[in-house]
C-alpha positions as CSV (number, residue, x, y, z in Angstrom):
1,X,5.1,-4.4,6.5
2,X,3.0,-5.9,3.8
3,X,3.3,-4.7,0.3
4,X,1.0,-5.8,-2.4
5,X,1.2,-5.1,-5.7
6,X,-1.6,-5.6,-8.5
7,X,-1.3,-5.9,-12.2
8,X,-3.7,-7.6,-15.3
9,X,-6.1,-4.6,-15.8
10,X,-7.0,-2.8,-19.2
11,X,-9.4,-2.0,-21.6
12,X,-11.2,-4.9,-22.8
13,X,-14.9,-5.1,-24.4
14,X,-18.0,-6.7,-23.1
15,X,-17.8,-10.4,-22.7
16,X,-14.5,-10.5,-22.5
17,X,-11.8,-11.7,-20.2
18,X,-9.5,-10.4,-17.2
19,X,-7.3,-11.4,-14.9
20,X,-6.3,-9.9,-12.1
21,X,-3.3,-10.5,-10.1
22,X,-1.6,-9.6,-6.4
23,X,1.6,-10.3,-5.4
24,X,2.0,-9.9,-1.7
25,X,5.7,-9.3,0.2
26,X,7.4,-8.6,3.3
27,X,5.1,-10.6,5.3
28,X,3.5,-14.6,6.3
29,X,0.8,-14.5,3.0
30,X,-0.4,-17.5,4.6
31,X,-1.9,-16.1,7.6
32,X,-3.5,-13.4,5.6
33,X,-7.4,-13.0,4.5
34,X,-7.1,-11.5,0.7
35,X,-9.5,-9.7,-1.2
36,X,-10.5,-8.0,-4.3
37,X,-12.3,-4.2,-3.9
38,X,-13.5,-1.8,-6.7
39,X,-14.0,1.6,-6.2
40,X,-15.3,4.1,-8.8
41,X,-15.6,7.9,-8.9
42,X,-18.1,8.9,-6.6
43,X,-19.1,5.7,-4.7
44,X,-17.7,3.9,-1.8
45,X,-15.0,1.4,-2.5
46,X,-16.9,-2.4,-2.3
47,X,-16.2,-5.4,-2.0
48,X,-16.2,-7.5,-5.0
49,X,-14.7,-11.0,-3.9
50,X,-12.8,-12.7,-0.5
51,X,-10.6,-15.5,0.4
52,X,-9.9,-16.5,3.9
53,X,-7.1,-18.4,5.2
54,X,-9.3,-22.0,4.7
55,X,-9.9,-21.3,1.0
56,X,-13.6,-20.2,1.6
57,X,-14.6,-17.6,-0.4
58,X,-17.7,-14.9,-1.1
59,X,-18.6,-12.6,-3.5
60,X,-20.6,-9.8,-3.9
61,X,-24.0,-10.7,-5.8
62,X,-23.1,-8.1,-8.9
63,X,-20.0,-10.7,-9.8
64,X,-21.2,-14.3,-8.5
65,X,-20.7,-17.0,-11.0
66,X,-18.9,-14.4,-13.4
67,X,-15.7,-14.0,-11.4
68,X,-13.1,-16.0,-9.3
69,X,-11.3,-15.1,-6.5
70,X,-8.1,-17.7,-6.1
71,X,-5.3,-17.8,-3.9
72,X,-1.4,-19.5,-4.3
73,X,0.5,-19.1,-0.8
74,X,3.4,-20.9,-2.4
75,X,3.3,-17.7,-4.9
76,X,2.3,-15.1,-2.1
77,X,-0.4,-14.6,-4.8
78,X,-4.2,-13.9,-5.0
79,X,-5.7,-14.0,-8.6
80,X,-9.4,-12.6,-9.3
81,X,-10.3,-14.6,-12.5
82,X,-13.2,-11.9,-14.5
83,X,-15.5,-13.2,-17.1
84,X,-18.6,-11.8,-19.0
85,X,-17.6,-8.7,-18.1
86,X,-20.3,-5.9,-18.4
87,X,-19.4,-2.0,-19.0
88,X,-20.4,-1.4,-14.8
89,X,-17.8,-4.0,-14.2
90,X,-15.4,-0.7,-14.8
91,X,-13.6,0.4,-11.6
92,X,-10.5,0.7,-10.2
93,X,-9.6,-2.8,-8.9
94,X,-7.7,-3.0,-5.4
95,X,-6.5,-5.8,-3.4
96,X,-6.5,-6.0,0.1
97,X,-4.8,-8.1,3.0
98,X,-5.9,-8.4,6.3
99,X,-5.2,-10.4,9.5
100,X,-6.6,-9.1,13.1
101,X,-6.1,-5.5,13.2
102,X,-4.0,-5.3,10.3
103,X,-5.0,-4.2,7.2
104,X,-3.2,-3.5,3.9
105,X,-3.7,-2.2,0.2
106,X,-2.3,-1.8,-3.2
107,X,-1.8,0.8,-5.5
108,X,-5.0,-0.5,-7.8
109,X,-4.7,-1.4,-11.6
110,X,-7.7,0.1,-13.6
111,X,-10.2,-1.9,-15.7
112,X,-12.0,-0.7,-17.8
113,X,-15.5,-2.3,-20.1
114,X,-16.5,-0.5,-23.1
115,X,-17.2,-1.3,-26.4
């Protein structure tokens, strides 16, 4: 019902700059909790940064006050702002949307840190 597709990942070199975007469709964005996961080969796919309905957000302690997670309903679109970005920053970035019982995903768009 929901589809959510994310772009802005590549390669890009320590201390540098990404942004991340999701664009949701084919359901009420607004009522939607959004997030940002990573997953890389071998380990369990975490969270790295959420936004609830009411704007509140969290982040996991690896990213805080080196990433922003931000959300535009008018533009069915999260953002996850990355800065300083570190080599174990690399992962395959996916964004997630869920409301009760409901829980969607995107495809993922890859970033990758290395100098």
């Amino acid at each position: 019902q929901v589809q959510l597709v994310e772009s802005g990942g590549g390669l890009v070199q320590p201390g540098g700059s990404l942004r991340l975007s999701c664009v949701a469709s084919g359901g009420n964005f607004g009522i939607y909790d959004m997030g940002w996961y990573r997953q890389v080969p071998g380990n369990q796919r975490e969270l790295v940064a959420r936004i609830v309905t009411s704007g509140s957000t969290n982040y996991a302690d690896s990213v805080k006050g080196r990433f922003t997670i931000s959300r535009d309903n008018a533009k069915n679109t999260v953002y996850l702002q990355m800065n300083s970005l570190k080599p174990e920053d690399t992962a395959v970035y996916y964004c997630n949307a869920a409301w009760l019982l409901r829980n969607y995903w995107g495809q993922g768009t890859q970033v990758t840190v290395s100098s």
